[in-house]
N, C-alpha and C positions, 0 to 999 in steps of 0.2 A: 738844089735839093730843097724841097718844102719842109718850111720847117713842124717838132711835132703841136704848136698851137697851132696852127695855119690845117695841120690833118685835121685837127679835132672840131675845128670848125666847118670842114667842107662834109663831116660825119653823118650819113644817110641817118642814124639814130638820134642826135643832137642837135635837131634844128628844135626853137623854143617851142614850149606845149603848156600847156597845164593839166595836169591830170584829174578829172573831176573826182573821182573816188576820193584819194586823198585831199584835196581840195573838203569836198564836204563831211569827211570824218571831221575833219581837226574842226572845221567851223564848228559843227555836232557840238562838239566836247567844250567849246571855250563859250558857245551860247547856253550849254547846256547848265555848266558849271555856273555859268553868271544866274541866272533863272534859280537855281537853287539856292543860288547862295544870298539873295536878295527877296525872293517869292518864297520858299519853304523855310529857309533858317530864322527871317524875324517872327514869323508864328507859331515856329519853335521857341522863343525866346534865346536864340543861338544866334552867336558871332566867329568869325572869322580872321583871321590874324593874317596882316596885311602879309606876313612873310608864309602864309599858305598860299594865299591867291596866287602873289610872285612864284611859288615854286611850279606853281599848277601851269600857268602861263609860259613860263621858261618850257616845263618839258611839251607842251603845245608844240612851241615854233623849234624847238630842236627836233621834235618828230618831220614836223611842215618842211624843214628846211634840208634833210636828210631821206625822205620821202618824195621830194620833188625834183622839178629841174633845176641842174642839173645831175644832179646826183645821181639819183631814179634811173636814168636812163646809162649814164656811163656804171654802174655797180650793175643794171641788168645784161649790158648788148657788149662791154669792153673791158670791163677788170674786174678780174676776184676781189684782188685786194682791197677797193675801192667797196665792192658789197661786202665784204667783213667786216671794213670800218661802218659801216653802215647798219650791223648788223650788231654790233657792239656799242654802237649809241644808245642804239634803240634799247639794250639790254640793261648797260651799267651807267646809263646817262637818265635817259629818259624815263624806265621803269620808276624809280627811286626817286626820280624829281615829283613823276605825279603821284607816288603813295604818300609821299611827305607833302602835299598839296591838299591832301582832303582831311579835314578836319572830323574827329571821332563821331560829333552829330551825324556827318555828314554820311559818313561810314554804314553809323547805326540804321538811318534811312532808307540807303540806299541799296544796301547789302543787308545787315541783321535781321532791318523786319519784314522781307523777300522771302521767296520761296526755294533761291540758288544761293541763301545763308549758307545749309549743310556743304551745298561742296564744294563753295569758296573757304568754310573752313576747313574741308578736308585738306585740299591744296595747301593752304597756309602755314598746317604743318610740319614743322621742320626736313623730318624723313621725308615725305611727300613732295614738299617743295624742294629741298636738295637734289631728291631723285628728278621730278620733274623738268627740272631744267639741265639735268644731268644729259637726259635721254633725249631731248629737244636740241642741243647744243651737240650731239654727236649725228645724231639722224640728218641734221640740217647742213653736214658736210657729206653727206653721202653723195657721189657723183651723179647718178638718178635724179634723183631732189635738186641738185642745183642745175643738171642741166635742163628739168624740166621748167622750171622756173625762168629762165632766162628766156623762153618762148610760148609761156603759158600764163598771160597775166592774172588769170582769176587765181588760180593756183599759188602765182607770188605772192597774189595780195592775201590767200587764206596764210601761207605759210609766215608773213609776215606777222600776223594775225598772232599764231600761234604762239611764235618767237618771242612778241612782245608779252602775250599772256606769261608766259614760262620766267621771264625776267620782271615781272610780278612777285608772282609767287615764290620765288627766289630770294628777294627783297625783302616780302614782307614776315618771315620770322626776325627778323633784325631792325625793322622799321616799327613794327606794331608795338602799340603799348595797352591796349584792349584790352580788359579780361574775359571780350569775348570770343578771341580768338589765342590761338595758340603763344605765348610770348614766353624768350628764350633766357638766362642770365648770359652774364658777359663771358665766362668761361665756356659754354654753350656753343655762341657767337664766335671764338676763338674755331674751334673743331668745326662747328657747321662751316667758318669758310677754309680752313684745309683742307676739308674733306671735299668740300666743290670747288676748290682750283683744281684737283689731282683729273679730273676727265679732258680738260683741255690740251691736258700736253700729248696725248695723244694724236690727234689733227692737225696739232701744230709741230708736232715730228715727221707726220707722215708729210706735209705739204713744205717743210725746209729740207729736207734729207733725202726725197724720191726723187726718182736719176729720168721721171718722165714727167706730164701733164697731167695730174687729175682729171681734169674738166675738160671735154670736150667741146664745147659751145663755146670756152673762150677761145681758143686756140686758132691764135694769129690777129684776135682784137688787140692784147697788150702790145702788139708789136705796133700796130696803128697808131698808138700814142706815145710808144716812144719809147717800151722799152720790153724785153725779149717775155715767152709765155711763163719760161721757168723763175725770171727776175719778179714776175707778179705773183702767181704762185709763195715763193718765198717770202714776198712783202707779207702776204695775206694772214701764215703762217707765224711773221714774228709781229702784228698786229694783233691778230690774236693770242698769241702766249703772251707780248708786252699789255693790252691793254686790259685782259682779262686778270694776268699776275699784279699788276699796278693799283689797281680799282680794289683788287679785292686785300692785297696787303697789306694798302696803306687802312682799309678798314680794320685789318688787326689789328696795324700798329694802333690806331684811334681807338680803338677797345679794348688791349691791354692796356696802355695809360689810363682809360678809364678805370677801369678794375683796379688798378695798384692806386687810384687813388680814392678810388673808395673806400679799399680796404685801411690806407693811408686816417683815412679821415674817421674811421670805425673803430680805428684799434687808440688813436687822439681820445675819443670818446669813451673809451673802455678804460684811458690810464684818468681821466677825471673823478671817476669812481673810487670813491676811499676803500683803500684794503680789507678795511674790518667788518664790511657792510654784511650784515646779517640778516635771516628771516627776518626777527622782531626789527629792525627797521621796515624793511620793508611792505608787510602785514598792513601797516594801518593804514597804507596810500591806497594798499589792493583793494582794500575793506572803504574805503570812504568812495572807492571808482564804482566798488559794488553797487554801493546806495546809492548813488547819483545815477 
């Protein structure tokens, strides 16, 4: 009996390749970033924080490396599962690593003083962005869409496209700190992510608890590698309700402990204030802030 590494290598879809689309986005993006951030930022009088570039970089080669072979090809021609993970990089990995990679100059430049400012702010929006990737992240499980994708590569690569835009805009009410863009408080941040974990469980009920196959185009790849359609199916299923529930509530937890300590460090602040503190104290600080 052949064993299943020995199938996966004899795999009409998995002999080595390079894919040049992705190949030369990512270069695009990591020459494009260096060029700015060396040619336009010093004649801005603008710097860069070595833990931007690093962030910027990072989600580069997790796109590259998630995007390519092998991956690429076993998430298009062999496993669901395997493209959800893949699909959920790109979302909650990589979105967030390059928003937190560009530096607010860099923002202002490139976005602000552009012509597609208005509707990357609209997007940016909380309602907007919640809803957006709300709708992007259900449509993207429809059986249509992924079976078309698994045999229609311009198609994949717009729909990856999208995906990643959508896990953008998702992101950046909770990333941005702009005031030229829309930015949320921490209690805000708390609701904005319960409110977009609750679409997911959806897809990810339908694809653990349904007694058939969704997807037509996989149907009898998982078995190729080694393990039945409905056992992939179900991976795909608790990949996405684990990686999307995970990602997004350890950000709560990370934002209520903020809030309770700021609130922490505000009310410290409130008890150093002497009880008796009256107008007429405070009148002549107002008045001498006035004059200056």
């Amino acid at each position: 009996m052949i064993g299943a590494a020995e199938q996966i290598v004899n795999g009409r879809f998995l002999r080595f390749q390079v894919y040049p689309d992705v190949f030369t986005l990512m270069a695009a993006l990591a020459i494009g970033y260096w060029y700015v951030l060396t040619r336009i930022g010093p004649r801005q009088g603008e710097t860069t924080s070595r833990r931007q570039i690093v962030w910027w970089y990072a989600a580069i080669l997790t796109l590259f490396v998630f995007a390519e072979w092998p991956i690429h090809p076993l998430a298009e021609h062999y496993s669901y599962a395997i493209h959800m993970l893949e699909h959920e990089v790109f979302v909650m990995a990589a979105a967030p690593m390059m928003l937190l990679g560009i530096p607010d100059w860099m923002m202002r430049w490139g976005v602000v003083q552009r012509p597609w400012y208005p509707v990357v702010r609209f997007f940016s929006r909380p309602f907007v962005a919640g809803t957006t990737y709300s709708i992007v992240l259900l449509a993207s499980h429809a059986p249509a869409i992924v079976n078309t994708s698994t045999h229609n590569e311009p198609f994949h690569f717009a729909a990856h496209t999208v995906i990643f835009f959508s896990g953008l805009a998702f992101w950046m009410p909770v990333i941005n700190r702009m005031p030229e863009f829309a930015r949320t408080t921490r209690p805000t941040k708390l609701l904005y992510f319960f409110l977009t974990s609750i679409p997911a469980t959806l897809p990810t009920i339908m694809m653990i608890f349904t007694t058939h196959v969704l997807y037509s185009a996989y149907a009898g790849w998982p078995q190729y590698l080694g393990w039945s359609n409905k056992v992939d199916q179900e991976m795909a299923g608790a990949i996405l309700g684990g990686v999307v529930a995970l990602d997004i509530w350890v950000m709560v937890a990370y934002h209520f402990f903020a809030w309770w300590a700021e609130e922490q460090r505000l009310e410290k602040m409130g008890d150093a204030l002497p009880d008796d503190l009256t107008w007429a104290d405070v009148e002549p600080v107002m008045a001498a802030r006035g004059r200056g």
